[in-house]
N, C-alpha and C positions, 0 to 999 in steps of 0.2 A: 421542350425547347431544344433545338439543334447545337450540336458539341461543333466546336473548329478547333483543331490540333495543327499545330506548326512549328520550324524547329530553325531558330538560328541562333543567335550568340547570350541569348539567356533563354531556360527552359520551359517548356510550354509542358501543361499536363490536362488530364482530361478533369473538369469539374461535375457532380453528378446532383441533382436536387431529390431527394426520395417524398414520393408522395405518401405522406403517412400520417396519422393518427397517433398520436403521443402522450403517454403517460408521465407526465409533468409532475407528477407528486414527487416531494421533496424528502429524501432522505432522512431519518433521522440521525445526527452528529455520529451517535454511540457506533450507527453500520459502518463509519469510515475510522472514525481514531477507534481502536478496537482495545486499547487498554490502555490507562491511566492511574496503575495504582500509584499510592504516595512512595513518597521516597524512603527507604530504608534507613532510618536516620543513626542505627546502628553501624552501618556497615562502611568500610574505606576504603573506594574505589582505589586508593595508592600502596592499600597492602604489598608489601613484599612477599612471594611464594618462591621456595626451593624447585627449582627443577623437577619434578616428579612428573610421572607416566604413569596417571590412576585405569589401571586394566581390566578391575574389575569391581564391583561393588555388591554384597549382597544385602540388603535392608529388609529389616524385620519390625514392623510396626502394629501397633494397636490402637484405633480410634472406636469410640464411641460417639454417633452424628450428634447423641443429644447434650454429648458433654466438649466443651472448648479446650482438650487437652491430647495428647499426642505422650505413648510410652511406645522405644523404640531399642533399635541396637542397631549399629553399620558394623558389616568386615569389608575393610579398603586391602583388596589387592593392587601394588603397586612397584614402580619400578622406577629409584634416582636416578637419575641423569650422569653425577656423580656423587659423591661421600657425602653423608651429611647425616648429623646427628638430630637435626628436630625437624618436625613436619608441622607444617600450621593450617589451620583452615579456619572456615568462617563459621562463627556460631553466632547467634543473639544470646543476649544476658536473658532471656526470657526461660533460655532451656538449662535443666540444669544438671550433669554429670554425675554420672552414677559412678562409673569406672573406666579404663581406660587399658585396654590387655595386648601385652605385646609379647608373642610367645608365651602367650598361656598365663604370664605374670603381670601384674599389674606394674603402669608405670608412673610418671612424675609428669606435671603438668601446670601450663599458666593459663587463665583464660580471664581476660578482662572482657570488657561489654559488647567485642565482634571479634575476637581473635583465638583460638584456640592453641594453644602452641604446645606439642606434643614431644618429650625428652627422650630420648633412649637412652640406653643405659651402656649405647659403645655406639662406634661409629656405624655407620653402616655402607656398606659399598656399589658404586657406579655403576649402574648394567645389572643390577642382583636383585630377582625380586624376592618382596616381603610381603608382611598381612600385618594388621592390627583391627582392635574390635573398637568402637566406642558404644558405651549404655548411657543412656540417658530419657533425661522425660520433661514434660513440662508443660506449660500452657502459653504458646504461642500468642507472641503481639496480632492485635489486629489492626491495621493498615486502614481498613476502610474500603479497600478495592481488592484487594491482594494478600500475598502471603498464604495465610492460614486461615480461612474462616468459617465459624458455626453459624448456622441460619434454619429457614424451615420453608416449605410450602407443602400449602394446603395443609397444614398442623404435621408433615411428618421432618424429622431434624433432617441437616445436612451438614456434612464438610466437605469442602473443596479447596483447592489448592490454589494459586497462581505468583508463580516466582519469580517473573520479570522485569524490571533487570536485575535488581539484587535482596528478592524474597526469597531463596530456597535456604538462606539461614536462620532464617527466623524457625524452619522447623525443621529442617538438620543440620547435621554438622557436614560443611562439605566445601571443596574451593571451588569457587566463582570469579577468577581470573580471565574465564574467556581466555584461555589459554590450550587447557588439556579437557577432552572430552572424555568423559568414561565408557571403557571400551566394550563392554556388557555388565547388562543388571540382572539381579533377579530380586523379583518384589515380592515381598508377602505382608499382605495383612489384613491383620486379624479384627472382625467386627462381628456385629451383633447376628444373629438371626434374625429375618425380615429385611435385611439390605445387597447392597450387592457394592461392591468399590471398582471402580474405574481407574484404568490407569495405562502405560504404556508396553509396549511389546504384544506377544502372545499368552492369552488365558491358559496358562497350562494345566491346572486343576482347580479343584474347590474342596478344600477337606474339611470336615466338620471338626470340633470338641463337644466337651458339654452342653457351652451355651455360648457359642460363636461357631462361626465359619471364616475359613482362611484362604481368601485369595490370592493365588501365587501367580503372578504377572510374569514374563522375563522377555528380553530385548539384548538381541545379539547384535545389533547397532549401535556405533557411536552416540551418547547421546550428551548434550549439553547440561550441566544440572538445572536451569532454570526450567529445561522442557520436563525432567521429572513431575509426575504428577499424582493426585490421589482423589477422588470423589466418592463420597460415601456417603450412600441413602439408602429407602425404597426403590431402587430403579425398576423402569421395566424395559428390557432385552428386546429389540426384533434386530434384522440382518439382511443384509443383501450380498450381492456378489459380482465382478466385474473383471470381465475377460483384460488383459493390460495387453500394449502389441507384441510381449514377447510372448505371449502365449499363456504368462500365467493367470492363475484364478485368484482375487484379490478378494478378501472378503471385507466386506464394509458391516461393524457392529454399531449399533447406537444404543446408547442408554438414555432412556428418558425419564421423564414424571410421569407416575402412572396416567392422571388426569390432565395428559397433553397428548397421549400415546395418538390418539387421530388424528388429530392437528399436524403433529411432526410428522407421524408417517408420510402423512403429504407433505410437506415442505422439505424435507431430506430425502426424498422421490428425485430429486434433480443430481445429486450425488453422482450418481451414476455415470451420466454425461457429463458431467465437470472433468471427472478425473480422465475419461476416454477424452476429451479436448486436452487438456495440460498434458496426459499421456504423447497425443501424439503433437503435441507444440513443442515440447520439451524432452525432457526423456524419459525413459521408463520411469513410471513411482518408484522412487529411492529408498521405501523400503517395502518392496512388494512382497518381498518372504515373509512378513508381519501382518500388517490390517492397515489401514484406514476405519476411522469412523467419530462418533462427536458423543459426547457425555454433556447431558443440562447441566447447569451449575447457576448460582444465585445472582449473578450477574447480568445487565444488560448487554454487555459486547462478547467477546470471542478472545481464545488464546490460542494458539496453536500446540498444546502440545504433542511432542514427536509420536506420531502413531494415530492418537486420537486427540483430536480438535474438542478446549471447555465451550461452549458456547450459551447466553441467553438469549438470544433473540436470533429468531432462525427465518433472518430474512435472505433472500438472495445472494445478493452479493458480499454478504457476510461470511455463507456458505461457501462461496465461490474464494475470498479473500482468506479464509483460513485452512481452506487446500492447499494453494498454492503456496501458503509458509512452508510444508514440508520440503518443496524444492529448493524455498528464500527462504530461509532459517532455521530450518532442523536441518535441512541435508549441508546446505551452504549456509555456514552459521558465521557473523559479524565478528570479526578479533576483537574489535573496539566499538562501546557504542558511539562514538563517533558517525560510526559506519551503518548506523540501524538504517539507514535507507535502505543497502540491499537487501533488508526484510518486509520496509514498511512501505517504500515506492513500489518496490515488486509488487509485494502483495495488492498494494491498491492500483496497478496497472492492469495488473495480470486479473483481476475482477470489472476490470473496467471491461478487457479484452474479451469477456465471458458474455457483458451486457453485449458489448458489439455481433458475438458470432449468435449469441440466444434471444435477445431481445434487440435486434438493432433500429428499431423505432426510440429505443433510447439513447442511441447511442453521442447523435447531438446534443442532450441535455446535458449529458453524463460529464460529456466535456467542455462544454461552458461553465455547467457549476462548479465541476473543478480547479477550472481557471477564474472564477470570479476570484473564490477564496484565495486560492496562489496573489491576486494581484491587491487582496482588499488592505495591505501594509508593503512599502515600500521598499525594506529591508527581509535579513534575514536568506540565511545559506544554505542546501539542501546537507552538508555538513553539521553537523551536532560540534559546537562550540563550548556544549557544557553540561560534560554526563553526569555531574554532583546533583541535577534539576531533574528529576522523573519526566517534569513535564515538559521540558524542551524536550529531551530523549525522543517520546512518544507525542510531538507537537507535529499535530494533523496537519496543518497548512505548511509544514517545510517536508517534515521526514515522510509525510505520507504523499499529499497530492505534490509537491513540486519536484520529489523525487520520482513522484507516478509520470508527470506532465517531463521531464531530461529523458523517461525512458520514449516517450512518445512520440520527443521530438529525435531522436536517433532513428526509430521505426521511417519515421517521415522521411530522413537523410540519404538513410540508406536502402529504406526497402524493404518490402515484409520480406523475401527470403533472406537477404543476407542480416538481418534481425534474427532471425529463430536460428541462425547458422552462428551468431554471435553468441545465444544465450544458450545453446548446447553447447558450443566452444566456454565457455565459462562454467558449466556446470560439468564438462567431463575433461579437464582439468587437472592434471594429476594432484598439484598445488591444491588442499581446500577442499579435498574430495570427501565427504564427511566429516571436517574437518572445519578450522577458524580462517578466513578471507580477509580482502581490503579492498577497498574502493579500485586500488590500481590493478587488481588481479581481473575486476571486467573491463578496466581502460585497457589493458594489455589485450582482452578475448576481443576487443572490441577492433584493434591496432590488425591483430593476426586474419581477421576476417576481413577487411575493405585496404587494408594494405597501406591507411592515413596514420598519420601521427594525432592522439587525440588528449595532446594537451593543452591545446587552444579551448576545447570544446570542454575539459570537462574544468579549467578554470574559470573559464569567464561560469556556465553552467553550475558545476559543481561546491567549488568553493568562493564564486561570488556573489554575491548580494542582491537582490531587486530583480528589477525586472526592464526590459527596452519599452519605450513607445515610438512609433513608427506615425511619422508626417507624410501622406502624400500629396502631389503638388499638380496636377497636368491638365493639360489643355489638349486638345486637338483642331486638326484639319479634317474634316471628315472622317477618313479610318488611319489618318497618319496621327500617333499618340508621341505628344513629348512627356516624359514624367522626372519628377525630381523623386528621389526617398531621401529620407532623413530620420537619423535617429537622434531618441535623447535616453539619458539611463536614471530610474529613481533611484540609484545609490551610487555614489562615487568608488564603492570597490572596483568596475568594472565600467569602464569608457567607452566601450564598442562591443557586440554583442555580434559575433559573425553565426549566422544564420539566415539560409535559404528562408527569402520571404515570399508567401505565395500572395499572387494580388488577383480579383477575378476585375472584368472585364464585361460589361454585357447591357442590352437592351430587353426589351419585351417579347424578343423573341429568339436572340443569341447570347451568350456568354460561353468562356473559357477562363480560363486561369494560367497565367506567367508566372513564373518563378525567379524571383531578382537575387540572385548572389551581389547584394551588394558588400565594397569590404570599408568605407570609410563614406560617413553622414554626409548627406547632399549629392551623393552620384546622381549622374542623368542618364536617362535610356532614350535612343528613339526607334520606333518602331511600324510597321503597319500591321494592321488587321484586317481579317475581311469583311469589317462589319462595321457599320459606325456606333461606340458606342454612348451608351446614357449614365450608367454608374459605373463607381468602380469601388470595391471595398478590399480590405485587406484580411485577410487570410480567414475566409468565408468558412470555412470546413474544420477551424479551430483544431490546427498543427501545430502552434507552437506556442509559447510563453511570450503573452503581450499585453499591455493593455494600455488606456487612453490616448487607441490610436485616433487618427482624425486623416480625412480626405476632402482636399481644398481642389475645388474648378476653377483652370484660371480661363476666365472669358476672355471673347475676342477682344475689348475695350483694355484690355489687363486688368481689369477688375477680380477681384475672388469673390467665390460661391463657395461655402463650407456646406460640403453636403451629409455633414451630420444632423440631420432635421426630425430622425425619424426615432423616440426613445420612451424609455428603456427598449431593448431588447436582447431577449424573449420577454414578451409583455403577455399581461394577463389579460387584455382585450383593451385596457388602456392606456393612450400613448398620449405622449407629450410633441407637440408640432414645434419647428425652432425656426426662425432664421434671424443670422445674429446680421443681416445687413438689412435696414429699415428699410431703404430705397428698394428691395427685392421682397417683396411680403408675396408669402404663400397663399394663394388665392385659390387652391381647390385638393383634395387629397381622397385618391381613389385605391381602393385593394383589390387586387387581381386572384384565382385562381391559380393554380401549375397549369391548369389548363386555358388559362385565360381568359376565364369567366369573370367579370366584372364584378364583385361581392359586393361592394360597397362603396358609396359614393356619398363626399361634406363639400362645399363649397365654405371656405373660408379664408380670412384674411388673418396674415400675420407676420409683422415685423419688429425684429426686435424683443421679443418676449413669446413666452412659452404658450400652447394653445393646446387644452386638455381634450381630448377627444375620444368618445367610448364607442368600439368595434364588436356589434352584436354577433361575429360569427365563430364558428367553433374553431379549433384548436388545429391547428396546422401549419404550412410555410407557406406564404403569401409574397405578391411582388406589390408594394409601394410606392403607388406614383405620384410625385408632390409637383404641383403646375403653378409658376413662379413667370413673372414679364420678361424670364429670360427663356421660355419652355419647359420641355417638362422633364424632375431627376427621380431616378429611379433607387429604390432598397429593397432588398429580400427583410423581411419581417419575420419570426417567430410571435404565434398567439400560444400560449400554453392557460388552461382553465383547467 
């Protein structure tokens, strides 16, 4: 079909239909919400913490995969802010204290069911650093999804880890303010012979004893304590390597189950281009002087830990989505989970953006079924109103796709370059740079780049509720088009929704797309085209956040023709025929090719009620023609089987 592009006082853009063949299979949940442990019912997100600069930490642990217990010891190097006589951090009553050394001596201590609270024996001073040791040992709660858990496959045991948002107490003692990051680690620990432990930074050695081996991890990186990690089996070791655009050699390790080893090789085969894509989308891997790479763990979903990505299911876009955490949320890590979008919309944008440049015969499903879900409840804010709830926190349908679907709809606004010019303005950043962010630190990358003030957009978007539905109204004169838009909002947080609406335009053999800045419900546009057309639908190429929109033909009598006739879609080959005016019953319904090959052809009659109709042809975009005593209206169709 032939493009018409033209340019006056609303904007015109080019619309494209890709002829393709399409893998319509449906995701499973677990590859988008990527982690759902329970809530920490220990721990209180309103602790109070002193002022501290934790600089450095060294951790010395011993697990056994087949026993559910953890013996350990931390030395916190660290630096107050100002004077203060006690340090506190978070433990669970699960673990239980051995001792407590400060200068060599042991000291006085309170520790109720999450709070450790540490006495010194003098004050101690602002800007001066210090060390203390803590020993302890215990047998870690298990959560269900999280924390700390024993398991097995294929009969050989496992421990693995997952801390977020507030498990890494449950099996050390450590603060989890989302406040101060610790400024290097070094890991050791101590397991059995026949396994290997997983974890972050660089493998700096393997030392044997009698009857263990000790792996010593260390990470000269800021790191977050929920990203701390540990996984400990039978692994088995392969590796790859990848050039980054500064030049350096990145090397990518995986640990897998030995009886997956073929499997994964192939499915983490993609790796490679992931990171050379996000490489040059974004900025250099953040921590390229380290690794990248993914460790199995007993889990269906994925965790990002800093360095190496936990992963159970090593699908796609899984892969793809706990990559780019290292950019959204180990490098640029949320102050507040308020703020987990910037980990969990990224992420799921930034994997969408993967299906687009690698698989883009997906890339229309990718975003309709994203936006079903977005619109399948009327409420609800891409803002977390409530980090006491694990599951709002990490609730797929706000903090993942509706914050993936705000980043999508800015791409659209402003444009693929000044998008990737935004989100490198945001990640290099002096504010945040390794470091705890806020929501306003990308409103602000976002202000510095397009030169707009963007607190319209990320109010009504960000922190308010639902979603628009968009009414269209229009009649024409041949190719002179009058239109009305109008909006209505499914939650009262937000009354007007300003956002460029793109509408296409088109017959059986032409279509374009306009683009309506409208700012207030009911605006009229008039305009010509050089074509007369037969439909028209609203934002065909699913750019933005919408849904039960509808488009009304007003005929020459004044009469209305709803030309929503044609549903569901994407259909699985069977649709539902409508017309809601009985005096206008659909009398015949044909599908076209892209190329305008006649597929198929029903004569029927229908007014007033639904009229089921099954389409023997394979999976593709189709043009639908429904022929009515007023002539004939036109729909682009999705078949997915």
């Amino acid at each position: 079909m032939s493009r018409l592009i033209f340019f006056f006082f609303i904007t015109i853009i080019n619309s494209s239909v890709v002829d393709a063949q399409i893998d319509f299979s449906k995701k499973e949940d677990s590859e988008f919400i990527c982690k759902f442990p329970l809530e920490n019912k220990n721990f209180n997100a309103n602790h109070v913490y002193e002022k501290v600069n934790i600089i450095y930490a060294r951790c010395n642990w011993k697990i056994d995969p087949s026993k559910d217990s953890i013996q350990g010891s931390i030395n916190y190097l660290f630096i107050p802010e100002n004077n203060i006589d006690s340090l506190t951090f978070d433990c669970s009553s699960s673990l239980l204290i051995d001792s407590i050394l400060f200068h060599q001596n042991a000291v006085l201590y309170t520790f109720d069911s999450s709070q450790l609270v540490i006495k010194f024996p003098f004050t101690l001073s602002g800007q001066i650093t210090d060390s203390l040791s803590i020993f302890y040992h215990g047998q870690p709660l298990s959560t269900g999804n999280g924390s700390f858990e024993q398991g097995y496959h294929s009969g050989a045991p496992i421990i693995w880890t997952l801390s977020e948002p507030y498990g890494a107490s449950d099996w050390w003692p450590v603060r989890q303010n989302n406040a101060d990051k610790i400024d290097s680690m070094d890991i050791y620990c101590e397991i059995p012979f026949g396994n290997k432990c997983a974890s972050n930074g660089v493998l700096v050695n393997v030392d044997s004893t009698v009857n263990d081996l000790i792996y010593h991890w260390k990470t000269n990186y800021p790191i977050a304590p929920y990203l701390v990690a540990l996984g400990v089996t039978n692994y088995t070791a392969f590796s790859d390597y990848v050039v980054l655009s500064n030049l350096d050699t990145l090397p990518i390790l995986n640990y897998v189950y030995p009886e997956q080893l073929a499997l994964l090789q192939s499915s983490l085969s993609v790796t490679k281009s992931l990171i050379e894509f996000y490489d040059s989308l974004l900025i250099d891997y953040p921590f390229y002087k380290e690794k990248y790479g993914h460790a199995q763990f007993g889990w269906g979903g994925g965790m990002e830990h800093q360095t190496m990505s936990f992963i159970g299911s090593f699908a796609f876009e899984l892969i793809s989505h706990e990559l780019s955490h290292q950019w959204f949320g180990d490098y640029k890590t949320c102050a507040s989970w308020t703020d987990i979008w910037l980990h969990e919309g990224f992420a799921t944008y930034m994997a969408g953006m993967t299906i687009e440049r690698f698989h883009p015969e997906n890339w229309y499903t990718w975003k309709i079924n994203t936006l079903d879900d977005i619109i399948s409840k009327s409420d609800g804010s891409v803002l977390c109103n409530d980090t006491s709830e694990v599951s709002r926190i990490f609730n797929g349908r706000l903090s993942y796709r509706k914050g993936a679907f705000v980043l999508h709809m800015l791409r659209w606004k402003y444009g693929d370059f000044l998008f990737s010019q935004t989100l490198k303005n945001y990640l290099t950043s002096p504010n945040g740079a390794f470091d705890y962010n806020r929501t306003d630190d990308l409103k602000v990358a976002f202000e510095n780049v397009t030169g707009e003030n963007q607190d319209q957009f990320f109010n009504e978007w960000f922190y308010g509720e639902g979603f628009p539905s968009f009414r269209v109204e229009w009649s024409n004169k041949k190719n002179t088009i009058d239109l009305q838009l109008f909006q209505t909002t499914s939650n009262q947080s937000v009354s007007f929704y300003h956002i460029p609406v793109p509408i296409e335009f088109g017959n059986s053999t032409n279509d374009t797309i306009i683009v309506f800045n409208s700012t207030f419900s009911g605006q009229q546009f008039h305009f010509d085209l050089n074509f007369i057309p037969e439909f028209v639908n609203i934002d065909p190429e699913v750019r933005i956040i919408s849904g039960r929109n509808n488009v009304i033909k007003i005929l020459p009598d004044g009469s209305v023709l709803n030309r929503l006739l044609i549903y569901p879609n994407p259909s699985n080959g069977t649709f539902f025929l409508k017309s809601i005016d009985p005096f206008n019953p659909i009398v015949g319904f044909k599908l076209f090719d892209l190329l305008g090959k006649e597929v198929f052809s029903e004569n029927v009659i229908v007014g007033g009620m639904n009229k089921n109709t099954e389409v023997s042809v394979g999976s593709g975009i189709y043009l639908g023609e429904l022929t009515t005593e007023n002539g004939r209206f036109y729909q682009k169709v999705i078949i997915e089987k």
